[in-house]
C-alpha positions as CSV (number, residue, x, y, z in Angstrom):
1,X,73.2,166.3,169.7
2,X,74.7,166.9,172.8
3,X,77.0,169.6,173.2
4,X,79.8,169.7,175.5
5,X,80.9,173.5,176.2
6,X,84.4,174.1,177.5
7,X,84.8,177.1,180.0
8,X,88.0,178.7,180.2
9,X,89.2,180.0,183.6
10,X,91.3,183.4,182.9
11,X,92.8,185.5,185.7
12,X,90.8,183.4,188.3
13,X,87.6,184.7,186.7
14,X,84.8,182.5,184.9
15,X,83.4,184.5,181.7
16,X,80.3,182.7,180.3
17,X,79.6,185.3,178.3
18,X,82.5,185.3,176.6
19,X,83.5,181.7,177.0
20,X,80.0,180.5,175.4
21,X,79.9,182.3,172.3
22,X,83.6,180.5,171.5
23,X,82.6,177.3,172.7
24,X,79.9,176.8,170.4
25,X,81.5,178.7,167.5
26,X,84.6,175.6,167.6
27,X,81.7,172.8,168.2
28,X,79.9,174.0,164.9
29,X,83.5,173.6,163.0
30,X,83.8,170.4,164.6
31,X,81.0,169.3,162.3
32,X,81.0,166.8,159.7
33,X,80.7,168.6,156.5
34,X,77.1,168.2,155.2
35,X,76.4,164.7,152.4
36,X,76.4,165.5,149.0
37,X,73.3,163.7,147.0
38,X,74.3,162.7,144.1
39,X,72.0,164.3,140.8
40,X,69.7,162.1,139.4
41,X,71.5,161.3,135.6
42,X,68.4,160.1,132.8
43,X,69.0,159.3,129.5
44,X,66.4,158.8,127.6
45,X,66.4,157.4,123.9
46,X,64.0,156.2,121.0
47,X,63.8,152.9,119.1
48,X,61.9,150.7,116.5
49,X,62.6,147.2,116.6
50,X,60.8,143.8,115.3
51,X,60.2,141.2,118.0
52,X,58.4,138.1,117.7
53,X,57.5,139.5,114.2
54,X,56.0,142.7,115.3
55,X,57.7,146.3,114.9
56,X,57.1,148.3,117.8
57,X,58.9,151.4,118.5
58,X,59.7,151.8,122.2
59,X,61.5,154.2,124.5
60,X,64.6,152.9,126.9
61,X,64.9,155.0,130.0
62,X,67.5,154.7,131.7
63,X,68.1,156.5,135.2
64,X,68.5,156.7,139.0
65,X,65.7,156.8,141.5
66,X,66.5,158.0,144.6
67,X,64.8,156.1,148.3
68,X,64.6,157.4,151.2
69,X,64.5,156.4,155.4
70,X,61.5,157.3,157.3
71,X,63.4,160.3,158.0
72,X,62.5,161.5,154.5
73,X,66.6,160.9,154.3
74,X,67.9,160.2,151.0
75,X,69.8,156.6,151.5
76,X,69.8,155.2,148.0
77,X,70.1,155.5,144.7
78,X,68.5,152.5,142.3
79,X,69.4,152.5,138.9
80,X,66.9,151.0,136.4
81,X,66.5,150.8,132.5
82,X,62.7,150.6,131.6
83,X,62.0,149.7,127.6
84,X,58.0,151.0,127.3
85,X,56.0,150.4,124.4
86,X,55.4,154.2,122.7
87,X,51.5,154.7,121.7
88,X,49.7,152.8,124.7
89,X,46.5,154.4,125.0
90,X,45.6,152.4,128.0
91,X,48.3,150.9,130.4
92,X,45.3,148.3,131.9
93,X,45.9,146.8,128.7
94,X,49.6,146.5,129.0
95,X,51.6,144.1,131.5
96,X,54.8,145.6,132.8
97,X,57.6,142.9,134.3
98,X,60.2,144.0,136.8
99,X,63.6,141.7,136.4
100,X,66.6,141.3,138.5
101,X,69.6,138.9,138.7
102,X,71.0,137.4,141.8
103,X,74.3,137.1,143.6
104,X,73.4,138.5,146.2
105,X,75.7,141.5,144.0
106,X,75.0,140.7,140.8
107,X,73.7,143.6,138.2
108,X,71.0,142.7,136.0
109,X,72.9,142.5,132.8
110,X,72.7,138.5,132.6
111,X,68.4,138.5,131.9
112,X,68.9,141.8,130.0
113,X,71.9,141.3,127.6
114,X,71.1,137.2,127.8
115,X,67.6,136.6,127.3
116,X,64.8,139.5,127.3
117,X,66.2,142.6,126.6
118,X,66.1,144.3,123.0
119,X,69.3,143.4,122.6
120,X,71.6,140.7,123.2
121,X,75.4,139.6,122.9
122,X,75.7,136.3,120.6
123,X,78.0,134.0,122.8
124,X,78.6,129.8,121.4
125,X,75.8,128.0,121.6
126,X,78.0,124.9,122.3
127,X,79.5,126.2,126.0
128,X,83.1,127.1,124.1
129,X,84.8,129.8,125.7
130,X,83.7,133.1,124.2
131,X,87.5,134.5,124.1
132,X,88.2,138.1,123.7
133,X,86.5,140.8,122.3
134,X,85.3,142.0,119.7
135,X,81.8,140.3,120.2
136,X,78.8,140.4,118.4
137,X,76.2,142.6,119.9
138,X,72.7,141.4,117.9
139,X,69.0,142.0,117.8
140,X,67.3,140.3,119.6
141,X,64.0,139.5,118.2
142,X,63.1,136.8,120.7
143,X,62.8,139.7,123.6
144,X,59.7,140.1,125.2
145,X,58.5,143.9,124.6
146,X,55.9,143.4,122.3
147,X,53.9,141.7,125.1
148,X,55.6,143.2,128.0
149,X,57.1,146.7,129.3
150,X,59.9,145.7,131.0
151,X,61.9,147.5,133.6
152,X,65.6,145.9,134.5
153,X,66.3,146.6,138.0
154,X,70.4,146.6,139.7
155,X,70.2,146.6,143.5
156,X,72.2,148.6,145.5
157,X,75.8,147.7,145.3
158,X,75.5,146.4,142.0
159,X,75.5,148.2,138.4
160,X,75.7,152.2,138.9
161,X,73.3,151.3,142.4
162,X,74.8,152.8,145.2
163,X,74.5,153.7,149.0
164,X,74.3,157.8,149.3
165,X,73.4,160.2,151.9
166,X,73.0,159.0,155.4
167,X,72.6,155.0,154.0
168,X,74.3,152.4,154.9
169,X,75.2,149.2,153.6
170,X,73.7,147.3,156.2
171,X,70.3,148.7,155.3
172,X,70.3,147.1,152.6
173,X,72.6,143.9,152.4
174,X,70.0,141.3,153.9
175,X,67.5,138.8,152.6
176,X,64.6,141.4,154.3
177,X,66.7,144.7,153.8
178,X,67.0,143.9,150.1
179,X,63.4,142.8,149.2
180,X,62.1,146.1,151.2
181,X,64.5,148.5,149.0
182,X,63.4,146.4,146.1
183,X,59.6,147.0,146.9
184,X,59.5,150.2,147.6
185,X,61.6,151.0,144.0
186,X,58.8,149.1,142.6
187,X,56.2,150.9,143.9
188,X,57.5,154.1,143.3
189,X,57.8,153.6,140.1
190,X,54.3,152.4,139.5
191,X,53.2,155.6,141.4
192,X,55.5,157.4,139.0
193,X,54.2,156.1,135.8
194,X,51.0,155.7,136.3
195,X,50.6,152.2,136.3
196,X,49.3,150.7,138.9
197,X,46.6,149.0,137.1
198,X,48.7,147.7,134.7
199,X,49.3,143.6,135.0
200,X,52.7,143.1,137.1
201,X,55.1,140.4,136.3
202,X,58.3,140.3,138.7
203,X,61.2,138.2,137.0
204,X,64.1,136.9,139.4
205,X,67.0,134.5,138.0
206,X,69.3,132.7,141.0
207,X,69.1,134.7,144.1
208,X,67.0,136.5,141.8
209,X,64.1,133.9,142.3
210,X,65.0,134.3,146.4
211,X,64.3,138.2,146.4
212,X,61.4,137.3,144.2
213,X,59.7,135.0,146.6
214,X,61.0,137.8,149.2
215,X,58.9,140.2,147.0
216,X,55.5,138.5,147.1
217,X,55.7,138.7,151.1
218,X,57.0,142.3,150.6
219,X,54.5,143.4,147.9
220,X,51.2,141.8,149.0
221,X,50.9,141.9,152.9
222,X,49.6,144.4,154.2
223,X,46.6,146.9,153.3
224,X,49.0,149.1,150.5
225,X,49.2,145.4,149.1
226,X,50.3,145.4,145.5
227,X,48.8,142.0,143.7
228,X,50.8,140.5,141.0
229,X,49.9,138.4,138.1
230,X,53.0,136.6,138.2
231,X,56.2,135.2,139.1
232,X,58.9,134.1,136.9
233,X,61.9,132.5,138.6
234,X,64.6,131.3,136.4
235,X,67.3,128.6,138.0
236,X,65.5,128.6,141.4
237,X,66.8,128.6,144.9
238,X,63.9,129.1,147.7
239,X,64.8,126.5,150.3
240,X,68.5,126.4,150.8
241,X,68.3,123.9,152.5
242,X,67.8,121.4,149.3
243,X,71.2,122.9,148.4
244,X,73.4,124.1,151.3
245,X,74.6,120.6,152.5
246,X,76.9,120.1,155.4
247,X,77.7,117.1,157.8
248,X,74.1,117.3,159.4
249,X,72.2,118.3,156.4
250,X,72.2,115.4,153.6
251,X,69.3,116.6,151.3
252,X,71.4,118.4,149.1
253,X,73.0,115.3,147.9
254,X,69.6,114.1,147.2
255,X,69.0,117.2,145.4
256,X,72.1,117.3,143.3
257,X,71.7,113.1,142.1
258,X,69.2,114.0,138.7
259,X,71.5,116.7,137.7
260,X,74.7,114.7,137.9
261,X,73.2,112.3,136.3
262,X,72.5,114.8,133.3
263,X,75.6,116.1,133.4
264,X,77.4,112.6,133.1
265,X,75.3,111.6,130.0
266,X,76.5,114.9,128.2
267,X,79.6,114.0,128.8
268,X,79.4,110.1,127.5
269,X,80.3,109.3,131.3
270,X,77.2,106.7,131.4
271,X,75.7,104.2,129.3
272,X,73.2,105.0,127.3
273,X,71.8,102.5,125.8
274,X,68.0,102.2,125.5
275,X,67.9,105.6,127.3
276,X,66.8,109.3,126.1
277,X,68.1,112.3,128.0
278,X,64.6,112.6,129.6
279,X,64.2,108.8,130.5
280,X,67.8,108.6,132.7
281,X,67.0,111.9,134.3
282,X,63.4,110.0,135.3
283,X,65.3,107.1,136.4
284,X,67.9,109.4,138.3
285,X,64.6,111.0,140.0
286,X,63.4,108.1,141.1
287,X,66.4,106.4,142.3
288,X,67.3,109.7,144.2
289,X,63.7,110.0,146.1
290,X,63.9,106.1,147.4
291,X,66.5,103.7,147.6
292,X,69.3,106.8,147.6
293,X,67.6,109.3,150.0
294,X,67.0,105.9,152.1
295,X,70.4,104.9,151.7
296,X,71.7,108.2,153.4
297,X,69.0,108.3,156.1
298,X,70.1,104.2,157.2
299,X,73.7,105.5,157.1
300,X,75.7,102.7,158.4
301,X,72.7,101.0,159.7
302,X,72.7,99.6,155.6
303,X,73.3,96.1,155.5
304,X,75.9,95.0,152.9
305,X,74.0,93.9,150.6
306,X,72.1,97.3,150.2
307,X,75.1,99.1,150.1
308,X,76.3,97.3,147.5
309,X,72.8,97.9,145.5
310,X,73.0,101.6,146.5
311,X,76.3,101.8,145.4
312,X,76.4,100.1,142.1
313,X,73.0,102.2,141.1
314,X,74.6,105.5,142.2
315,X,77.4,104.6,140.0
316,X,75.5,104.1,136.7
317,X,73.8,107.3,137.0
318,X,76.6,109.7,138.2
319,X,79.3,107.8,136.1
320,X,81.9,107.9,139.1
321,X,83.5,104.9,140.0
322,X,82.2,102.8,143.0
323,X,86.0,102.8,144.4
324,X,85.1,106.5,144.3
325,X,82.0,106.7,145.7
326,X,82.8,104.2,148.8
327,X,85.5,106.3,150.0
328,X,82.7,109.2,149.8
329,X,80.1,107.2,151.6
330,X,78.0,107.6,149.2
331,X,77.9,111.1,149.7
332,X,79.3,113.4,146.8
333,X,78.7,117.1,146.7
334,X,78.4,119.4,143.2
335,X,82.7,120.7,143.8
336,X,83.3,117.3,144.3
337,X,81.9,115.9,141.2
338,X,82.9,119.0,138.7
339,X,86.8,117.9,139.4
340,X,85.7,114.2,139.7
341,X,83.9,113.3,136.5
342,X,86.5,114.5,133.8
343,X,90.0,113.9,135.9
344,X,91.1,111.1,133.6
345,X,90.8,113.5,130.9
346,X,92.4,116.3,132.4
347,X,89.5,118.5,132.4
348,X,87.4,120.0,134.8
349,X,83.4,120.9,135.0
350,X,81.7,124.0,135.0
351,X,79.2,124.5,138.0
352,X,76.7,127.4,136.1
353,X,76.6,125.1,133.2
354,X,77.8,121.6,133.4
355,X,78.4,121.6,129.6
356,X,81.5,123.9,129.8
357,X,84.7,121.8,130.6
358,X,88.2,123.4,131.6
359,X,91.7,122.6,132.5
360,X,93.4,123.5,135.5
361,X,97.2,123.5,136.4
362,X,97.0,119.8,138.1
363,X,94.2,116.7,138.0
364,X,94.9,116.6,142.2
365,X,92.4,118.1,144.3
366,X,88.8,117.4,145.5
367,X,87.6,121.1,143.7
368,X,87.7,123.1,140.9
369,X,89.9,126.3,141.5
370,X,87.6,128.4,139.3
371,X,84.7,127.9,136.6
372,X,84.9,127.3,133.4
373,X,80.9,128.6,132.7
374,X,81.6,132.1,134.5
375,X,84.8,132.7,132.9
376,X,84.0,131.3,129.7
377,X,81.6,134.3,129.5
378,X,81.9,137.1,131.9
379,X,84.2,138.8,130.0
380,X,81.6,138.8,126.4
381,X,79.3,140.1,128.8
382,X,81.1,143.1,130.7
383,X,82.4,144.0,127.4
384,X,78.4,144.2,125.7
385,X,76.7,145.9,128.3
386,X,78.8,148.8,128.3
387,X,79.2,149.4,124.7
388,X,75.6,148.7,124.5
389,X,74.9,151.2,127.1
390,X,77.2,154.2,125.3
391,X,76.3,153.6,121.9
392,X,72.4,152.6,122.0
393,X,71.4,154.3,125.2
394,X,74.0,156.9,125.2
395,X,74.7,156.1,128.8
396,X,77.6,158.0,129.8
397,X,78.7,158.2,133.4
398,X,82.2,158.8,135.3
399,X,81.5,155.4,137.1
400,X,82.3,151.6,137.0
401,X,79.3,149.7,136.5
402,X,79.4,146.9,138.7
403,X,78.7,143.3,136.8
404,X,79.0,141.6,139.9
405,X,80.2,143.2,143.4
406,X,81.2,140.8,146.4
407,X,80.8,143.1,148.7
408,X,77.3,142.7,149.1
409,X,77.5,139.2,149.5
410,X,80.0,139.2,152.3
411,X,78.4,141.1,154.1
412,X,75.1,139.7,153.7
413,X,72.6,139.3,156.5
414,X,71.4,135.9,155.9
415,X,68.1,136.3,159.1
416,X,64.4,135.5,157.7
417,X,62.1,137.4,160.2
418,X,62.2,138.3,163.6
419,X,62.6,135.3,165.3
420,X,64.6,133.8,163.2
421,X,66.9,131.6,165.0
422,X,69.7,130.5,162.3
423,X,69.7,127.3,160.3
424,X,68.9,127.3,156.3
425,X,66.6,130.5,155.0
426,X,63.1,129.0,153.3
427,X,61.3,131.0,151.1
428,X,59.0,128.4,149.5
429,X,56.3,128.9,152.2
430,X,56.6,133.1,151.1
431,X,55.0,131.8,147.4
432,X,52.8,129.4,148.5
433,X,50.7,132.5,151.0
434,X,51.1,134.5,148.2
435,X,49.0,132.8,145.6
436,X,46.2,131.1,148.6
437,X,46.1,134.7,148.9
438,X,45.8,135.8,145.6
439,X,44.1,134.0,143.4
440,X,45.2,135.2,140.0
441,X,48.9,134.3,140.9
442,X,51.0,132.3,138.4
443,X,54.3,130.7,138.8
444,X,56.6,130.1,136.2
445,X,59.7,127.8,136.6
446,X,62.7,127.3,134.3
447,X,65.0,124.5,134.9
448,X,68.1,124.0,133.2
449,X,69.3,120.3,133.1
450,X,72.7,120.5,133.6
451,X,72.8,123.6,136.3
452,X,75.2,122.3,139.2
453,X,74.3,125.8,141.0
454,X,70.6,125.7,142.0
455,X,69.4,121.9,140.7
456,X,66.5,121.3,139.5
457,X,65.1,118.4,141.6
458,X,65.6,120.9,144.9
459,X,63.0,123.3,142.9
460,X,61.0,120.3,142.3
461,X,61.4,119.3,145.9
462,X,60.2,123.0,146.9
463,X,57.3,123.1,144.8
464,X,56.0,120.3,146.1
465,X,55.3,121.4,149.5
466,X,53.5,124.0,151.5
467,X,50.2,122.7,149.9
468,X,51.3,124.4,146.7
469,X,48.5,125.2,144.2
470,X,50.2,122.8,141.3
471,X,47.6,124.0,138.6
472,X,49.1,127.7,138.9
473,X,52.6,126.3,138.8
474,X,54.2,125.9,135.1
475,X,57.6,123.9,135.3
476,X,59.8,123.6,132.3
477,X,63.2,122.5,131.5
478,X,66.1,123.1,129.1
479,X,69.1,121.5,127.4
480,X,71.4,123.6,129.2
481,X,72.5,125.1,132.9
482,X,72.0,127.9,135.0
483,X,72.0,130.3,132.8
484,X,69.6,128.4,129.5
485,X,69.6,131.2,127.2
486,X,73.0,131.1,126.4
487,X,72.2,127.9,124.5
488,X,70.0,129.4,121.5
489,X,67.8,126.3,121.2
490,X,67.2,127.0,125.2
491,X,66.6,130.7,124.3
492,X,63.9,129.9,121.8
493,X,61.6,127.9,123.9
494,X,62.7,130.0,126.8
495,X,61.1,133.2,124.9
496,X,58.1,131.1,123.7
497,X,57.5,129.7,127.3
498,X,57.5,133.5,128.8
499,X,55.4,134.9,126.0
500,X,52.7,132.2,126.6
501,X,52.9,132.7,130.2
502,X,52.2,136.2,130.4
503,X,49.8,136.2,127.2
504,X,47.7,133.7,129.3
505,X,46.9,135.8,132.0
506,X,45.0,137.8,129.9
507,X,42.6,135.2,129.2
């Protein structure tokens, strides 16, 4: 630091000696008063639970671990729960999975109060609002402890996660600055706990599933590599550009064409005669990957009598009228069709989960104003975690615990790499390296049907390329949307699928 030292002229004479001492003592109050890091707060407790029919008693840990620069400067503080299986002689022998939600912002309440965690808050199965409290808070046997240790991780700006000492948001609000903070939490904690031999699972739902692919790039380049066993992304986004669309970009509509077609059979919007659920989505599949992707490359090169065709097909399978879908030019995007599909009855769609429907103060409009899926359950979910985390983990902190922050994702640096130079990111290639370079790598991929957030045929599209090792890829796919556990029947298979998955890489 450069110091600027003001010399006072008295009488016509220059006193350094005296003017120095003074200068510097006023510079040194001029300081910024020195960061205050934050204590570490653990709280540790003791269970015995049956999952999957087998008691295991297990200890939750739930704490902050603090990261820091190159500087050795504290920036961070990560806040994790970790649920370890007491009595393990051998931790070679044990798989441990890391799991995160998305956003970019969100905590990781959703996979741990939804779907894996010991326990889990019963919402309707049926995508009914969940109302106000009081909810039910219930075991939940289906979790996956008695084949996995599994460590829930909030990023920082979500849950009690935080910037501290000389951090800065920017540091870590980025596709590259969040997967780094990410890695290195993971690492440490390995270090910490001895168990770097153990099998490692990472488990990513939404942007979850980004930072995972994110994570394999992070984790295994390099010579400190870490090799995983697996990779389970739940309602996957890699490639946005399967999603993202925009005047120049129509693959998204492509994309979106099965699941609307899902969605509109739920509803009774289609006919559905001689059809299962799985035999219209088929059709919807193939209809999207020919005569409608060709459709939209022709644009108005299409003569009229393929038009017609296209328009008459796109119209069976999306339920939307073809005086609708003229206007559109064929071309209708996921806000589009949740106000769309219902607007004779008054009701509008939800986007997480096309199953919820909701009513709005008008039937004008070409969007929904909010969704009926997010708020249907936010509030049974807020309301669980933290009672969950006072009574059962005896969590107790002078602190809000962030569900879902936006300020991370406004201020989100989209860039992939250095020479990154803008367009859609694409994260597909990041999983495909990873398992040509490892062999024992395993994908898992759960799909929910009617999930207007991150569809399903845009994973399928992604895992289809970058010469993708399809015998190490297991796809799956659920009666519900983004979020499949909070159908029960979802949750079920959901649980077995995972259980099998990881159980298999033992063999």
């Amino acid at each position: 630091m450069k110091h600027i030292f003001k010399i006072f002229i008295i009488t016509g004479i220059i006193s350094l000696t005296q003017t120095f001492p003074a200068a510097i003592a006023a510079e040194s109050a001029k300081k910024a008063p020195e960061v205050k890091i934050p204590k570490i707060l653990t709280s540790v407790t003791k269970h015995t639970e049956k999952f999957n029919g087998k008691r295991i008693k297990y200890t939750a840990t739930a704490t902050d671990t603090h990261l820091k620069n190159d500087k050795g400067q504290v920036v961070a503080s990560i806040f994790s729960i970790a649920y370890v299986k007491d009595g393990v002689k051998d931790e070679s022998t044990r798989p441990i999975t890391f799991l995160f939600n998305g956003g970019p912002g969100s905590a990781s309440l959703w996979l741990q109060m939804g779907a894996f965690g010991p326990k889990r808050v019963a919402v309707p199965s049926d995508a009914t609002d969940a109302g106000a409290a009081p909810y039910k808070v219930v075991d939940n046997h289906l979790s996956l402890l008695d084949v996995t240790d599994m460590v829930f991780i909030d990023p920082v700006g979500t849950g009690y996660s935080k910037v501290i000492g000389k951090g800065k948001g920017k540091d870590f609000w980025g596709l590259n600055e969040d997967a780094k903070s990410v890695a290195k939490f993971i690492q440490k904690y390995v270090t910490e706990h001895r168990r770097w031999n153990s099998p490692k699972y990472i488990a990513g739902e939404s942007y979850g599933t980004t930072r995972a692919a994110a994570l394999v790039k992070e984790l295994q380049q390099g010579y400190n590599s870490m090799a995983l066993n697996g990779v389970i992304l739940i309602s996957s986004v890699l490639d946005f550009q399967t999603i993202d669309g925009g005047e120049a970009n129509d693959q998204p509509y492509v994309s979106f064409l099965p699941t609307f077609a899902a969605v509109a059979w739920y509803h009774n919007k289609v006919d559905k005669k001689g059809w299962t659920l799985k035999t219209f989505v088929d059709a919807a599949r193939k209809f999207a990957m020919n005569d409608y992707s060709v459709a939209l490359l022709k644009g108005n090169r299409m003569t009229a009598a393929e038009r017609k065709s296209v328009t008459e097909k796109l119209s069976q399978f999306t339920g939307l009228s073809k005086k609708y879908l003229k206007e559109s030019r064929l071309r209708v995007n996921e806000f589009r069709f949740m106000k769309q599909l219902l607007r004779d009855q008054g009701k509008v769609l939800g986007r997480f989960d096309g199953r919820y429907t909701g009513t709005e103060e008008d039937s004008v409009g070409g969007s929904i104003r909010s969704d009926p899926s997010s708020y249907g359950i936010s509030g049974a979910f807020t309301a669980a975690v933290n009672d969950y985390f006072e009574r059962d983990l005896k969590i107790n902190r002078d602190a809000t615990y962030e569900v879902l922050s936006d300020k991370p994702g406004k201020e989100w640096d989209w860039k992939q790499g250095k020479h990154w130079s803008g367009g859609y990111p694409a994260l597909g290639n990041y999983i495909a390296r990873g398992m040509r370079q490892n062999k024992d790598l395993r994908i898992f991929v759960a799909n929910g049907y009617f999930d207007m957030a991150t569809p399903f045929f845009g994973t399928e599209y992604t895992m289809a390329q970058y010469g993708m090792d399809k015998s190490r890829i297991t796809m799956d796919y659920f009666k519900s949307g983004h979020m499949m556990y909070l159908h029960h029947p979802s949750l079920i298979k959901l649980s077995k699928d995972v259980h099998k998955f990881i159980l298999d890489g033992k063999k």
